[in-house]
C-alpha positions in Angstrom: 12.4 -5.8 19.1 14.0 -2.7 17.8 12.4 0.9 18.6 12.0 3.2 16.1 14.7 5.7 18.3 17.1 2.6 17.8 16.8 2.9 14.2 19.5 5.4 12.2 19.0 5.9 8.3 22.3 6.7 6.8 22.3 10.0 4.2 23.9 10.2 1.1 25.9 12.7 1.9 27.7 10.6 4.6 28.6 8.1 2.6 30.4 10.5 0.3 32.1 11.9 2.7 33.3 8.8 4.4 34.3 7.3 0.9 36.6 10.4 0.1 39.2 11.1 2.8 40.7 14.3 0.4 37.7 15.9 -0.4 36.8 17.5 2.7 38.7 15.9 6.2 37.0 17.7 8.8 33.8 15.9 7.5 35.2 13.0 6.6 36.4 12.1 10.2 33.3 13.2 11.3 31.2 10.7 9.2 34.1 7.9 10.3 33.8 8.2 13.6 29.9 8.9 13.6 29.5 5.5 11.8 31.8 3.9 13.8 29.9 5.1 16.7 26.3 4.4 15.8 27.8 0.8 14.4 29.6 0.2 17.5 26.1 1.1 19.7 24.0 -1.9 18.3 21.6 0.7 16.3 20.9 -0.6 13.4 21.6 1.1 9.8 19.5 1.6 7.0 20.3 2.9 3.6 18.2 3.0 1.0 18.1 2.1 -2.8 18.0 5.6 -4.0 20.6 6.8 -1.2 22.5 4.1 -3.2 21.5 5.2 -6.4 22.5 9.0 -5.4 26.0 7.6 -4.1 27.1 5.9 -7.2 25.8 9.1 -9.4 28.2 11.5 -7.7 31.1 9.2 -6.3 31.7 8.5 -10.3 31.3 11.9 -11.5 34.0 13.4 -12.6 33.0 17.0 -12.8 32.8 16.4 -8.7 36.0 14.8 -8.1 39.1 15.2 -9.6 39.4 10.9 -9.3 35.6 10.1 -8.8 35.9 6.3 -8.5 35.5 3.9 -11.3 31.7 2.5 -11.6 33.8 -0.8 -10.8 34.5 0.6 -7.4 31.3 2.5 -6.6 29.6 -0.7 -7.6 31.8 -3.2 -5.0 30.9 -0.3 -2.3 27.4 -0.8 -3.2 27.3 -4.4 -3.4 29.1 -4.0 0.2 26.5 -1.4 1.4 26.8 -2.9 4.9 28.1 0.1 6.9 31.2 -1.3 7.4 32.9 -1.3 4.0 32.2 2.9 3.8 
């Protein structure tokens, strides 16, 4: 059985964070290793379909990133949405 405390739903913004290493390290290490951490503890992970929907919208926009990813790439992150693969 798994207890509501034992439960940890991943934001947006983590995902961003932990998908661009160059946009701002400080917070991308600290989404890595948080993940890691939280993956590594049994918890489990939720992220929802419009956390998903939000991540695709800004990791391919271009006016955010100087390379945003191609929808090709957002979409096998996606498609990968285990925690793992971010």
């Amino acid at each position: 059985m798994i207890f509501e405390s034992e439960r940890v739903f991943i934001d947006t913004n983590v995902l961003v964070y932990s998908t661009f290493v160059d946009f701002e390290p400080e917070k991308h290490l600290d989404c890595i290793k948080t993940l890691n951490s939280l993956d590594q503890s049994g918890r489990s992970l939720f992220i929802s379909a419009q956390v998903l929907r939000e991540f695709y919208a800004i990791v391919t926009n271009d006016r955010i990133f100087s390379k945003p990813l191609t929808s090709k790439q957002a979409l096998r992150k996606i498609e990968n949405s285990s925690y793992g693969s971010f």
